[in-house]
N, C-alpha and C positions, 0 to 999 in steps of 0.2 A: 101847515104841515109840521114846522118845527117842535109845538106843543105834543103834539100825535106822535112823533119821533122822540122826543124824550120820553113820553110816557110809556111809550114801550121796551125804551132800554130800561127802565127804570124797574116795570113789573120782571124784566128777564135779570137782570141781575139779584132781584130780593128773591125770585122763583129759585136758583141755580142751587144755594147752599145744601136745599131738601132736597133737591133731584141729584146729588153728588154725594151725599150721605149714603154708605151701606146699608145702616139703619138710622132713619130717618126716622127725629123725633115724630109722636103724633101731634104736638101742640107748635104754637111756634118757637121756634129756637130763641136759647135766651139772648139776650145782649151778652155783652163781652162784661159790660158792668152792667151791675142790677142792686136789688134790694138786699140782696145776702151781704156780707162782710166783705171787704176788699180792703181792710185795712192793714197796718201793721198790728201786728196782735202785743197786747200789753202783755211784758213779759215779768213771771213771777219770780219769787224770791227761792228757786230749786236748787240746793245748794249741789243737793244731788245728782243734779244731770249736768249743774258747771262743771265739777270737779268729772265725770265721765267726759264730757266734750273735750277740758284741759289735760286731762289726761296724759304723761307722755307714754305710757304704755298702746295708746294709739299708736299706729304708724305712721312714718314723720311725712309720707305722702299724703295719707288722707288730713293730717291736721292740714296741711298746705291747702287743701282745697276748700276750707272752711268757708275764707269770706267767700266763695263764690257757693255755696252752699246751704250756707247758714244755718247749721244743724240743731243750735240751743232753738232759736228762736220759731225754724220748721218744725220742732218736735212740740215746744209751748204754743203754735195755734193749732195744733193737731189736738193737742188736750192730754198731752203726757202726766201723768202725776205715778208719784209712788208706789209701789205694790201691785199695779197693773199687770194683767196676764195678758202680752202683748204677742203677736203671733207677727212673723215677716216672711214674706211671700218670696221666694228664690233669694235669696240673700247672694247666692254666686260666690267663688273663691274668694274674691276680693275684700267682702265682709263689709263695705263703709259705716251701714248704717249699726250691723250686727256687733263690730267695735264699741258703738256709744251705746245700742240698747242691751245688749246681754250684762255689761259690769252693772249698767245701772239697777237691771233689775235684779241683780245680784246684790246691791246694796243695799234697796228700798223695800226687800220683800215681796217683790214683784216674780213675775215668770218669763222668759224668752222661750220663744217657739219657733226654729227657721223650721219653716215649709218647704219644698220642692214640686211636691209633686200633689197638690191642693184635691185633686179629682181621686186621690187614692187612700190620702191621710190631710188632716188639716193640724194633727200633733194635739187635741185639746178637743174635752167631749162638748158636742154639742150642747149652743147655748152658754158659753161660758167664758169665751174670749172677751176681754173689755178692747181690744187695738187688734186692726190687721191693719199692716203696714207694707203696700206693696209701692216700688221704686223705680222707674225706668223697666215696665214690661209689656204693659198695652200695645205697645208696636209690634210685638212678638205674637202675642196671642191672637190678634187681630186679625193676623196672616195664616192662623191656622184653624180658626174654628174655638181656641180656648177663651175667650173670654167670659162667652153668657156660663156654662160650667163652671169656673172658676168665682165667677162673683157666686153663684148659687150657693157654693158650699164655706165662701167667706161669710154670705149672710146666714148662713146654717149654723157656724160655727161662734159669731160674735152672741153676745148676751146684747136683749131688747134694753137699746140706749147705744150699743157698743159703735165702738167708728171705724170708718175704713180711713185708711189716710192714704192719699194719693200726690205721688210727684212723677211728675213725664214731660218728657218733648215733646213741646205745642206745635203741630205744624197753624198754617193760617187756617179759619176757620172755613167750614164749606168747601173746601175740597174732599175729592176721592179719598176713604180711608184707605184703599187699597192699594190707590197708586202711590200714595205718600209714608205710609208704616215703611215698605223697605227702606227708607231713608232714616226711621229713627223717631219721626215724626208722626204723631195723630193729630185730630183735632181738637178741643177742649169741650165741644158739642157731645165728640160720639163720646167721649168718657163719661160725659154727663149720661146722656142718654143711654148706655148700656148699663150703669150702676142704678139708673133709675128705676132701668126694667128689670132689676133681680129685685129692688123694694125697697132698696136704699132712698132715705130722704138726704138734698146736696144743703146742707147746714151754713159752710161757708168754701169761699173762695181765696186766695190770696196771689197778691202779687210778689212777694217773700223773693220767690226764685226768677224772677222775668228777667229776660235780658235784651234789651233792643236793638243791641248791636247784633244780634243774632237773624240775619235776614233768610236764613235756612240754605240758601244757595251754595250748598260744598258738593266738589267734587266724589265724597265719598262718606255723604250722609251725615249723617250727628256728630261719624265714628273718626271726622274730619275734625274738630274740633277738641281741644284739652276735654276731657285724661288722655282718650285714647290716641290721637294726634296721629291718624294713619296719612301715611305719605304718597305709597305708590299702591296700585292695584289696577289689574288689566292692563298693564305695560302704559296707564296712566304717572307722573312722578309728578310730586309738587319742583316749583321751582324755590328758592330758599326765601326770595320774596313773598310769595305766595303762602310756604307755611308759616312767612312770620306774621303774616294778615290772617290766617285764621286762629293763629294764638292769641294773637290780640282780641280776637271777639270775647274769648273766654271760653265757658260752659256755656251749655244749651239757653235757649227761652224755654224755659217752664212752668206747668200748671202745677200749682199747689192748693188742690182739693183737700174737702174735709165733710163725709157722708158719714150720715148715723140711722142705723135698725131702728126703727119708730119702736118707742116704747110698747106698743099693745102687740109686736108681733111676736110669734113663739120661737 
């Protein structure tokens, strides 16, 4: 009987990931690692986007968050170079990434494009974007219906070859997207598999931004953790203990994707 009882927990555990998926790849889901990239990406000689990252006209916030961000290096396996007409998806008041990309493509000949509202304007005629660069949004759009729209008119917008570059809160794989995005959290699956179903081919992967310490268990979601370091909400309060353990974790675990428009598509 013991054989017969593993084998059944076994088929029910490999079964669960697709049956908790929103959208649930057609094929089977990848590994966590696989034949794509996962490495550190070799990084080139951009004098250009050092001097943007070192910048001190950045704010002396966002430089702080570098090492846990790693912006030179996220932006070198995304495939940044010079003169690119780089489009970013909600940039938000805070601007992180819109600080390092807008001087630089102000230096190199390049274009910046913050989007907002991707389904109305994408800022840039079709077919002509080389970079959309969307950052911490999946969880949002997930919960509302926006995302298959949204990649639509990202792939509408990028030029055959052009990249998406993606960074987001990993939740663990094969869970519910829907019980888990209010937290902050997706899976690395459904991003996969909804940028796959707009036509996007997934190029590479990296591990750039993971954090291990990051077990996802907070009180008050991602928004628990550094930058936004939320303390009390629903007559919930950290004790002084407690927020000093989740500053300690750092920033999120995160996936840092890199999808590109197959060359033959229009």
């Amino acid at each position: 009987m013991r054989p017969l009882v593993l084998a059944a927990l076994l088929a029910s555990a490999l079964a669960a990931p697709a049956l908790a998926q929103t959208a649930p790849p057609q094929s089977a889901p990848l590994p966590h690692r696989q034949g794509l990239s996962m490495e550190m990406p070799t990084m080139g000689e951009d004098a250009a986007l050092q001097a943007a990252v070192a910048s001190t006209t950045r704010p002396e916030a966002d430089r702080a968050r570098d090492s846990q961000r790693h912006p030179f290096e996220t932006l070198t396996f995304w495939g940044l170079q010079p003169g690119l007409t780089v489009v970013e998806i909600e940039p938000g008041r805070a601007g992180w990434w819109r600080n390092i990309l807008e001087p630089y493509a102000a230096a190199t000949g390049g274009r910046y494009v913050p989007v907002s509202k991707p389904t109305e304007s994408m800022g840039v005629a079709d077919g002509s974007a080389d970079m959309v660069v969307v950052a911490r949004a999946f969880h949002n759009w997930s919960r509302d219906g926006r995302a298959e729209p949204y990649l639509a008119a990202f792939f509408k917008a990028l030029k055959p070859g052009g990249v998406l570059a993606v960074e987001q809160h990993r939740s663990v794989d094969g869970l519910n997207v829907a019980d888990v995005a209010p937290t902050g959290y997706v899976p690395e699956s459904y991003v996969i598999h909804a940028a796959r179903s707009a036509g996007f081919e997934l190029e590479a992967r990296s591990e750039l931004n993971a954090n291990a310490r990051d077990d996802r268990d907070h009180p008050f979601g991602v928004w628990t953790l550094p930058p936004t370091r939320t303390s009390e909400r629903n007559g919930r309060t950290l004790t002084a203990e407690e927020r000093a353990g989740f500053d300690a974790i750092g920033e999120s675990d995160r996936m840092t994707l890199r999808f590109r428009k197959p060359e033959a598509a229009n």
